[in-house]
N, C-alpha and C positions, 0 to 999 in steps of 0.2 A: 472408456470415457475420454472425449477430449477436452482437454486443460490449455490456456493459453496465461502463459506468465507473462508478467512485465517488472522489471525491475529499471529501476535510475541509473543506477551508476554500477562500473565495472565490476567495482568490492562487494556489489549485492548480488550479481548473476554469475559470476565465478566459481562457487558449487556447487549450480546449477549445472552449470555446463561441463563443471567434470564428470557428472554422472551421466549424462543425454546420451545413448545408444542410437545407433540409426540418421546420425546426425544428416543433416540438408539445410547448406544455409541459401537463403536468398533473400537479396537486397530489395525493398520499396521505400523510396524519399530519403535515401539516403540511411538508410536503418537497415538491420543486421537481423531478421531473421531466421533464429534455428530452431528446427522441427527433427521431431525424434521422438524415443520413449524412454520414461522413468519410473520402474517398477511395473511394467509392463503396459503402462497408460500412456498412451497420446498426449503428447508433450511441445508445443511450440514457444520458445522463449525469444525475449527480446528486450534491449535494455534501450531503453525510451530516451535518454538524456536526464537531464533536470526542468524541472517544470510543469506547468499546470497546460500550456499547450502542444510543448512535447510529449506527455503522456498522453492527453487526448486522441493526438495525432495517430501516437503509433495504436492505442486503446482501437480505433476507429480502422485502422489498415488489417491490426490482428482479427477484430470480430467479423468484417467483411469478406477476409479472405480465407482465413483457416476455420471459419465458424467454430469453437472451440464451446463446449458446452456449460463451462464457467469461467471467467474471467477472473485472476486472482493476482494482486500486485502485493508484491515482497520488496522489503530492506529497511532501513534504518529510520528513527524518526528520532524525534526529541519527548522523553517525559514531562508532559505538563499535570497529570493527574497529582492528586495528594498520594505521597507512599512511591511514585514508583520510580526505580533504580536503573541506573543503566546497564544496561545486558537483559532486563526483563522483557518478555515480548507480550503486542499487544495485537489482538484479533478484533476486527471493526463490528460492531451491530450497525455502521450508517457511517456515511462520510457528511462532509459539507466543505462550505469553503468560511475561514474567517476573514478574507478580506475583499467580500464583496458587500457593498450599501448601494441599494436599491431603495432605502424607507422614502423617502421623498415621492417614491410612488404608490406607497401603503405596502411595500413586500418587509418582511422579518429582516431583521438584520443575518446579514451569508446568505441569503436569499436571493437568486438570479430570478430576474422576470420569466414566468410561463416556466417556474423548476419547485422545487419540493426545494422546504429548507435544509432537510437531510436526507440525503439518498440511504435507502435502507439495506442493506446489505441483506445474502438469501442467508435465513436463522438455519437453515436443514447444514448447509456448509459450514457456519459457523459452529453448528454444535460438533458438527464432525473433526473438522481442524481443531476445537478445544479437548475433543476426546483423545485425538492423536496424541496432544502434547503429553498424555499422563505417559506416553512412551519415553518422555526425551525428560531431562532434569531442570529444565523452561522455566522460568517462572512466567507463570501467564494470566493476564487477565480480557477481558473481553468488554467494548464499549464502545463510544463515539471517537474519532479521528477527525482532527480537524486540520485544511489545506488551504497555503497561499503561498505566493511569488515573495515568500522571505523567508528565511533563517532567523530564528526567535533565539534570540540570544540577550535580552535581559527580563527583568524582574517584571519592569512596566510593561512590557507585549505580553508576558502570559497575562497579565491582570486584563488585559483589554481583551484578549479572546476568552479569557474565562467568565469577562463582563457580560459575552455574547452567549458563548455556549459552557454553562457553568462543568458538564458532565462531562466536558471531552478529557481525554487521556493521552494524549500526544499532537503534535502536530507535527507534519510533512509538506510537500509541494506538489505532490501528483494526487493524490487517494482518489480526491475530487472528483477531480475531470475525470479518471479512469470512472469512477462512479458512476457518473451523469452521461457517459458515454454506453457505459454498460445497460442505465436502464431506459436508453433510448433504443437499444438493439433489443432490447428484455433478454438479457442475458445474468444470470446470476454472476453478481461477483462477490470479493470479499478482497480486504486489506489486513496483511500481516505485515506488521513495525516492530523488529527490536532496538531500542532505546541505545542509541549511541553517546546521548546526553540526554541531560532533561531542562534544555531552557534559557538558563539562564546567561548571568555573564562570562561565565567559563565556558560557554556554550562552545564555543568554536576550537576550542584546544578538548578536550573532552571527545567532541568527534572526530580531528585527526586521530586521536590514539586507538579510539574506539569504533571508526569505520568500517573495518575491516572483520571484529568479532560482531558486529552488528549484523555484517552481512550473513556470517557462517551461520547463526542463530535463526535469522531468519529463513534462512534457506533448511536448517534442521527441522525447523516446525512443518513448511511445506514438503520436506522428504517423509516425514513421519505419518504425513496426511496420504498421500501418495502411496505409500507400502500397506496404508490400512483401508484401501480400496480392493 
């Protein structure tokens, strides 16, 4: 099977790439991909930057060029769900974005013109990556992710996106775009987030401490998944 990852930032693809065998890296726009294998699977990894147009970007360079047979984006997010803890990881059934408004033209609020308001992530991967986790000591749960061009770091922003999309369980800055890029190619993906914060006003000290086991975490769930192929 080919796998193409994406992660954000350095601290989330870092135990990715200690493990990649076979390594070949080659650069497009500026971006860093390596291709390799992990547990004997076809492996292309690449870490996007931050952002909801830098992951699309690279989301769009990876599916075009290494066609990879699911599309899966790893690393950190913040917990907005009820209950959950930083260091828990969380498996997407559907992205969206919360800060797009379109209503004015009769589209759902996170709703892009001519898009779904939740891109649906593949259930067959998701059940799988959830089954993996009973390998690793994770705490995990499985649900909506919601994506914009901010760092949610008080009380009032969760309440405004939880106004929008009451079930989501974390927010990030990529899932999205990777999403909506994925099922513009119809390519299965899925988003795995461990909780480096969850939210609020400590938001921002909370993930300097905890950036780096966010990333380890998240990268154990997609190793776990990876060895159960």
């Amino acid at each position: 099977m080919k796998i193409g990852v994406i992660c954000a930032m350095e601290e989330e693809i870092r135990e990715l790439l200690a493990v990649l065998e076979d390594q070949q890296e080659e650069v497009v726009a500026s971006q860093h991909y390596f291709h390799g294998h992990i547990s004997g699977q076809e492996v292309t990894l690449v870490e996007s930057g931050i952002g909801k147009v830098q992951a699309g970007m690279v989301a769009a360079v990876l599916l075009d060029h290494y066609q990879p047979d699911v599309l899966i984006n790893t690393g950190s997010a913040g917990g907005i769900g009820t209950g959950l803890k930083v260091g828990d990881v969380v498996v997407s059934t559907g992205v969206a974005y919360h800060d797009v408004d379109s209503t004015a033209f009769g589209y759902k609020p996170g709703q892009l013109p001519q898009q779904p308001q939740i891109f649906t992530a593949d259930a067959d991967f998701v059940a799988k990556i959830a089954a993996a986790a009973e390998a690793t000591d994770l705490t995990t749960h499985t649900g909506l992710i919601v994506s914009g061009d901010q760092f949610i770091s008080s009380t009032p922003a969760i309440e405004r996106i939880k106004g929008i999309f009451p079930q989501a369980l974390a927010s990030e800055m990529e899932g999205a775009a990777i999403g909506q890029v994925a099922s513009q190619f119809h390519t299965p993906f899925v988003v795995i987030r461990a909780m480096s914060d969850v939210g609020d006003e400590n938001a921002s000290v909370s993930f300097d401490e905890f950036i780096v086991e966010a990333g380890k975490r998240s990268a154990s769930m997609l190793l776990a998944f990876l060895a159960a192929l």
